[in-house]
BAMI-987003 format. One record per atom (N, C-alpha, C): residue in one letter; y, x, z. Coordinates in steps of 0.05 Angstrom, whole numbers, plus 5000, padded with zeros to 4 digits. Each point is the difference from the previous one (the first is absolute). Layout:
# BAMI-987003
AYXZ
...
This chain:
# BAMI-987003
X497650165000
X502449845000
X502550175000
X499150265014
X502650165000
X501750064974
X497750104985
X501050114965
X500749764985
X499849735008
X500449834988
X504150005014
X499949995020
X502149985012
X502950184994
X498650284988
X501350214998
X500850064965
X498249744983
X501149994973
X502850024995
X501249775010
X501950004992
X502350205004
X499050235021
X502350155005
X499850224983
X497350054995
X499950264976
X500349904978
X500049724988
X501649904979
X503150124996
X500849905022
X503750015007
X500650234999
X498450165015
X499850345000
X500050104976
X497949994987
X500750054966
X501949944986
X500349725005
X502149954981
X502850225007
X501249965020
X501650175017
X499450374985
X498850015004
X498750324994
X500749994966
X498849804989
X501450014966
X502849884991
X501049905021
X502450014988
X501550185010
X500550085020
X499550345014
X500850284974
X496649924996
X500950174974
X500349934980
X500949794991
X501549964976
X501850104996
X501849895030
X502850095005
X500150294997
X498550215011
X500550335004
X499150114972
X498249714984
X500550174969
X502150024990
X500949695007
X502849874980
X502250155012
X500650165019
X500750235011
X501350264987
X496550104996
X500150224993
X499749944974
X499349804972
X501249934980
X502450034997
X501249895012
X503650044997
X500650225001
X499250125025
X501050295006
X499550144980
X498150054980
X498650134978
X502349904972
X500149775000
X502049924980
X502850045008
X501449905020
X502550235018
X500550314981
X497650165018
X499150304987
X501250014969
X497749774993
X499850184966
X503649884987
X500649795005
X502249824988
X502650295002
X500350155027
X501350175013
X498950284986
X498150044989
X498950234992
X501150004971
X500049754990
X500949974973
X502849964998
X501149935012
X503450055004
X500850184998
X499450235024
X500750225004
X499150264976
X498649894980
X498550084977
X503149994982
X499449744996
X501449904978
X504150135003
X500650015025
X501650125009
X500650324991
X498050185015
X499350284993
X500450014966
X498849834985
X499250124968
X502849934985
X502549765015
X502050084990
X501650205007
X500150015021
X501150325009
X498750224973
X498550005009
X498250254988
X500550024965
X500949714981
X499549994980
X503950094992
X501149985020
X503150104997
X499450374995
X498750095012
X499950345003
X498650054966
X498949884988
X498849954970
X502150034987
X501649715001
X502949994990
X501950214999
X499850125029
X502150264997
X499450314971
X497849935006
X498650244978
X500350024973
X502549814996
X499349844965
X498649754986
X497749995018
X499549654988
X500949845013
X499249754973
X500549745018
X497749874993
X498649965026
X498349915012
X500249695013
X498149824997
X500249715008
X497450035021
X499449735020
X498750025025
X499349664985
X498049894994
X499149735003
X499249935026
X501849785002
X499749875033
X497249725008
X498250055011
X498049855007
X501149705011
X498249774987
X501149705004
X500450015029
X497950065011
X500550015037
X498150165015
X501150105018
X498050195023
X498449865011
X497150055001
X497249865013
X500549705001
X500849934977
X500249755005
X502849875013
X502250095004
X502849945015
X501550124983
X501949755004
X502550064983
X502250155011
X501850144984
X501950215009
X502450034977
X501850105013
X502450124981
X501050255000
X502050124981
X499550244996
X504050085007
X501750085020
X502550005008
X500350344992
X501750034990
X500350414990
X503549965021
X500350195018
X501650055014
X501950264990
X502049954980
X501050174992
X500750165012
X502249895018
X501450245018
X498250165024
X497749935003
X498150145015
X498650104983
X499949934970
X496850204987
X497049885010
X500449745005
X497849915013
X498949754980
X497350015002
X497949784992
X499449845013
X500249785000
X499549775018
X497749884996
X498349935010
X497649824996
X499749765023
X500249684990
X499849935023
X498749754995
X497549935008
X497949845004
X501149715010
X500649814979
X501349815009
X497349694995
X498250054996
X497549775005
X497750075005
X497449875012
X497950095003
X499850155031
X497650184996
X499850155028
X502950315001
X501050035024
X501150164999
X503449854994
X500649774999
X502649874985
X501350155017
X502450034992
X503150135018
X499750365008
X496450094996
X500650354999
X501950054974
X501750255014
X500850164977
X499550234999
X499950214975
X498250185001
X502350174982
X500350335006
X502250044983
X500050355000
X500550154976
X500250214995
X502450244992
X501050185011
X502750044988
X500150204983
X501550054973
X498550104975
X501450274998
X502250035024
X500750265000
X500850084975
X501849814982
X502050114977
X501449674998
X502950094988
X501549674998
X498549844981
X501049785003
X498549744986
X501849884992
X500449894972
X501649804988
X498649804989
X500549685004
X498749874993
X500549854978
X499550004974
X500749934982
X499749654994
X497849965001
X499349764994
X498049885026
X501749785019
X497450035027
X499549675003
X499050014973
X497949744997
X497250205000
X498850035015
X498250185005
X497449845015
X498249794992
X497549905001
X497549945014
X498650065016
X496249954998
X499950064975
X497550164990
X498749964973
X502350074976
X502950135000
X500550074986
X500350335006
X502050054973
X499950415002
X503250045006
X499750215015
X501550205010
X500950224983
X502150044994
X502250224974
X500850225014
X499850275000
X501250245018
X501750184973
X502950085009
X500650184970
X501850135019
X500050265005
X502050215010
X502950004991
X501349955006
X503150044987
X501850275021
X501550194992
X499950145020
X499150095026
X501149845027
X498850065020
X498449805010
X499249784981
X498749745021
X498949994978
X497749765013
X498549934982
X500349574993
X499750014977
X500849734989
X497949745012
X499749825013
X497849885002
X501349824989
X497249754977
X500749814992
X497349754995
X500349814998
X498049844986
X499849954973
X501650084986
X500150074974
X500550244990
X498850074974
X500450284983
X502950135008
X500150245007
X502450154998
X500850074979
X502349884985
X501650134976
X500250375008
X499250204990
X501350195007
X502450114996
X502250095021
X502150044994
X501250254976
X502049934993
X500750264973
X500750285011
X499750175004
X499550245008
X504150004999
X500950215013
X503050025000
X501450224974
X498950024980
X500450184979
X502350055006
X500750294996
X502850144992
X500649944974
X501849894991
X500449934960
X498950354989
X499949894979
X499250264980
X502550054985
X500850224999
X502750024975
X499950034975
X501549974978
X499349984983
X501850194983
X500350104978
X501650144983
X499850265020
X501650134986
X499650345012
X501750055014
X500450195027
X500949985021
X502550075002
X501649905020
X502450124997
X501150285015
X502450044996
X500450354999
X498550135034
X500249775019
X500250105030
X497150095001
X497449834982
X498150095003
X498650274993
X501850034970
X499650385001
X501950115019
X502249995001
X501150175029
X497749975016
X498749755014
X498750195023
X497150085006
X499050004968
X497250134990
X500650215001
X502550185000
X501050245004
X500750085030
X501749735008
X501850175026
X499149805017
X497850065012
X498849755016
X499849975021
X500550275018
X502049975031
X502649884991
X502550094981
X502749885000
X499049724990
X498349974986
X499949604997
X498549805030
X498450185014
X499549905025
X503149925011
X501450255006
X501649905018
X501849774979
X500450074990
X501949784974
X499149655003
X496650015006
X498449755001
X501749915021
X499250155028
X500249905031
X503049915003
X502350124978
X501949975011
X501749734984
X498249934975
X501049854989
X498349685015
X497950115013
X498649664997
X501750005039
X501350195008
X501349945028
X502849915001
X501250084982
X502349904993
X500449724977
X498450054988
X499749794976
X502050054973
X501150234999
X502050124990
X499050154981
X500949984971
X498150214978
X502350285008
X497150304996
X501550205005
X500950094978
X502650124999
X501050154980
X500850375001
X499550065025
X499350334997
X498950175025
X498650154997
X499550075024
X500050305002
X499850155028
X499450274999
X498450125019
X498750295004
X498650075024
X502150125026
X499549805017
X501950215022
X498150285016
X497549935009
X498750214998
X496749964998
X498250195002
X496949924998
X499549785003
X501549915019
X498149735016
X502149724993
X502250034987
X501149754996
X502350054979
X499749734993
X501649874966
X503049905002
X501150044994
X502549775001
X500549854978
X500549775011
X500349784969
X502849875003
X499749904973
X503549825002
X498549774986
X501649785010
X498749674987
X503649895002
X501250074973
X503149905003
X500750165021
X502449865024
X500150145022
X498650105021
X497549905002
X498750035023
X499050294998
X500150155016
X498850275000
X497550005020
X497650114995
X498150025019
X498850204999
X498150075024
X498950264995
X496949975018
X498750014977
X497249915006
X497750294996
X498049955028
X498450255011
X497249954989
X498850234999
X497250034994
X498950245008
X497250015007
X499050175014
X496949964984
X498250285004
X498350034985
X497449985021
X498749794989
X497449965011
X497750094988
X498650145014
X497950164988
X496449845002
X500949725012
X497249855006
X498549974975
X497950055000
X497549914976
X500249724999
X500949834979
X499249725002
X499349914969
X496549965015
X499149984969
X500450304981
X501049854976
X500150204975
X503250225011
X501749845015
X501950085008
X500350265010
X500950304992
X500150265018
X501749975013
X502349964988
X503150055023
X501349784991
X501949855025
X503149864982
X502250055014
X501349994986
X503750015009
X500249745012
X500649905026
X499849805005
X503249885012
X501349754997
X502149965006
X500949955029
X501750165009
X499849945032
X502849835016
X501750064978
X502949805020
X502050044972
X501449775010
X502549894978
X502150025019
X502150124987
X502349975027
X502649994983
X502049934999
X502849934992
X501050405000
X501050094978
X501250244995
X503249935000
X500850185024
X503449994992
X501850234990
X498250294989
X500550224998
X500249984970
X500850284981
X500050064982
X497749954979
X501249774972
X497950054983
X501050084968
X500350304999
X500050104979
X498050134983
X499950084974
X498250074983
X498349895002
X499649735000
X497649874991
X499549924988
X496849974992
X499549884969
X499749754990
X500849874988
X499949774985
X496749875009
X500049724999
X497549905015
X499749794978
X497449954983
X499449834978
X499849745014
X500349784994
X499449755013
X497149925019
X500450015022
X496849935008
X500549755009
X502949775003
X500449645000
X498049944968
X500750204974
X499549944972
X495849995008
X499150215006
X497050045002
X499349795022
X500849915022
X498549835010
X501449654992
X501350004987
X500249694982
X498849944986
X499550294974
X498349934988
X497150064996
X499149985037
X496850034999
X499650354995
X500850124998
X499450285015
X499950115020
X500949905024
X499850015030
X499449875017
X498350075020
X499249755020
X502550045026
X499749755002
X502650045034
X497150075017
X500450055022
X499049995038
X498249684995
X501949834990
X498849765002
X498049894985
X499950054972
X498149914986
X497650175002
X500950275010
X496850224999
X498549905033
X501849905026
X498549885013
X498749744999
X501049874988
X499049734993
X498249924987
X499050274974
X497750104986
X498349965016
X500550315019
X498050115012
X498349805027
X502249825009
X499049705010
X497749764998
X501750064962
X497749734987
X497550134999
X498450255006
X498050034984
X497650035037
X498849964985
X498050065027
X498650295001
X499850185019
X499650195000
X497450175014
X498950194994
X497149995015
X499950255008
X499850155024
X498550265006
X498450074984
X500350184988
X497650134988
X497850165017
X500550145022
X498550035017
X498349815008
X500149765014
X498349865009
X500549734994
X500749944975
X501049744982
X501849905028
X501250005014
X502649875025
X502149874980
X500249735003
X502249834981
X503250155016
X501950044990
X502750105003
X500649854993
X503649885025
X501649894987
X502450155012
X502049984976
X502450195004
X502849745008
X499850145024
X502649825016
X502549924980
X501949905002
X502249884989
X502250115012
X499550215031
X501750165013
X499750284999
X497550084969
X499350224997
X502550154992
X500250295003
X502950134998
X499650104974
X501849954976
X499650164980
X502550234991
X500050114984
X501650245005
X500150164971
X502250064980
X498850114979
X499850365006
X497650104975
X498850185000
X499950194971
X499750235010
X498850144971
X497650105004
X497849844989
X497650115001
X498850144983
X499150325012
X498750174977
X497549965010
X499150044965
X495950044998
X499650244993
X498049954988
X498850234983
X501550034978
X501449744995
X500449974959
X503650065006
X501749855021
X502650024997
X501149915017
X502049885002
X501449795028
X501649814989
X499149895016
X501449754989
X500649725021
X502649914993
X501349805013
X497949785014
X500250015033
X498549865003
X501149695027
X499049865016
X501449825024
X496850175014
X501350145024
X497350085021
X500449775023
X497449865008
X500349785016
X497550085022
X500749965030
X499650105010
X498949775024
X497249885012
X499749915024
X498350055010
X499849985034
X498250065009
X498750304994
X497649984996
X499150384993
X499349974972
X502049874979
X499550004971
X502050114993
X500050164966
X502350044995
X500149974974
X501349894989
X499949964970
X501850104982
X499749984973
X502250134978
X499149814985
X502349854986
X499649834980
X503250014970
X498350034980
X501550044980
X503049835000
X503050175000
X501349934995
X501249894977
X499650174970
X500449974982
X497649934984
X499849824983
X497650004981
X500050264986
X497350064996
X500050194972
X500149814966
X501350254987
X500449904979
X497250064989
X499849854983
X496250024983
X499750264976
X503050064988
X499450174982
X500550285011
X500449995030
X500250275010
X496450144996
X500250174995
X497450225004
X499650165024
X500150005017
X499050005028
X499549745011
X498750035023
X499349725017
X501749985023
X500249694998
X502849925021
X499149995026
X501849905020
X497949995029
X500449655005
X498449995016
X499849705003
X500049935031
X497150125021
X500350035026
X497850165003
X500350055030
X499150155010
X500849945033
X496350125015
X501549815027
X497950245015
X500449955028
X498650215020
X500749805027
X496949845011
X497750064993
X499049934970
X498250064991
X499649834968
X499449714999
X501649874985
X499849704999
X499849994960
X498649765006
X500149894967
X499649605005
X502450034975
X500549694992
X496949884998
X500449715018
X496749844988
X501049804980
X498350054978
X500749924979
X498849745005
């Protein structure tokens, strides 16, 4: 009679005991889906970060975005001013986590209708990288114009005299004043006349290896001259050579050197050259000659970039750049 008596409690008992563990499956189910929903966030997070450092290198690379994590829905928030990826689980298990990665380079967001189940656009533009939900137009590179017809007189003057056209450059793109004569006051400095203004501009000889570069005359200070300027020589137009596309100002050779994206050649490292980089004109000798150059200078880089175009029917080779550490344009 006893076991008859005691049915019903090891009934109850069981039942109790299986729903028991139903519950510590349905538990540790969740917890497992929790896990993975959070495992795939933090995925999907990481590989945009990661697919920006691609971008820096020259491509452009896209990320196809998955309809939903383990089954839960989510959205995709890019935090510009932090450089951050957002991931954040808004249905299913896991609703309201957010999950997020920081990509450690700027972010611009081009187009941020950005999906579930659609693709992700990365394209380097100087120092940031472009994010979009649509194709990136790529931007037009910052060309210096090309000139045309044959050069005018200032450019043979200073294929010849190419310390006196340095200083001639520095003093005309500081004043804004075309020069009309100048002379040497001693080794180290020029005096110029622009109409009235008299100035007297310094250079000093740097002997650093940069690149193809052996030595340059490099420009060191502009200062107002109130002393004597006799016997000096007549100065060919250099307002005439940079109007008509024979001379670069400070401004268009940095603005070049801006648009292009740049790469360590040592250990492919993307470079970007500041907008507060110092530039400075130069006479840079090679092996072949010297020649008019803007030396730009940041951080532990140092660059030389062509002042004057070369003319095409010259027979020697013109200079173009030259940099230390070695960098090259990503094409």
């Amino acid at each position: 009679m006893s076991n008859a008596h005691e049915l019903p409690f090891y009934l109850l008992f069981g039942a109790l005991m299986a729903i028991l563990l139903a519950g510590v499956f349905f538990m540790q189910l969740t917890k497992q889906r929790e896990f993975e929903v959070g495992a795939q966030a933090q995925a999907l997070a990481d590989d945009l970060a990661k697919t920006c450092f691609s971008a820096l290198s020259g491509q452009q690379p896209t990320l196809d975005l998955p309809l939903q994590l383990a089954g839960s829905g989510y959205e995709l928030e890019i935090d510009d001013n932090r450089s951050t990826f957002i991931v954040r689980i808004t249905g299913g298990t896991g609703a309201g986590e957010s999950y997020w990665t920081i990509a450690n380079v700027g972010l611009q967001v081009e187009n941020t209708s950005i999906t579930p189940g659609g693709r992700v656009y990365f394209m380097c533009s100087g120092d940031v990288v472009l994010v979009s939900a649509s194709p990136i137009e790529a931007l037009p590179e910052n060309i210096l114009p090309i000139p045309s017809g044959e050069p005018p007189e200032f450019y043979y003057f200073a294929r010849e005299n190419q310390r006196e056209a340095t200083a001639i450059i520095a003093a005309y793109f500081d004043v804004s004043r075309d020069i009309d004569a100048y002379k040497w006051e001693n080794s180290d400095s020029i005096l110029v006349r622009a109409g009235s203004i008299l100035l007297r501009v310094q250079g000093y000889e740097n002997w650093e290896n940069i690149g193809l570069v052996d030595n340059a005359w490099v420009i060191s200070n502009i200062e107002n001259y109130a002393g004597e300027f006799t016997d000096a020589f007549p100065c060919s137009s250099v307002e005439n050579a940079y109007l008509s596309g024979w001379l670069y100002s400070p401004a268009q050779a940095l603005g070049y050197l801006r648009s292009r994206t740049w790469r360590r050649t040592s250990d492919n490292a993307v470079v970007s050259i500041p907008n507060n980089a110092s530039i400075r004109a130069a006479a840079a000798t090679t092996n072949v000659s010297t020649y008019l150059t803007w030396r730009v200078e940041f951080e532990s880089y140092i660059l030389h970039y062509q002042a004057m175009p070369w003319w095409y029917l010259e027979n020697t080779p013109g200079f173009v750049f030259q940099s230390e550490p070695e960098l090259e344009a990503v094409v």
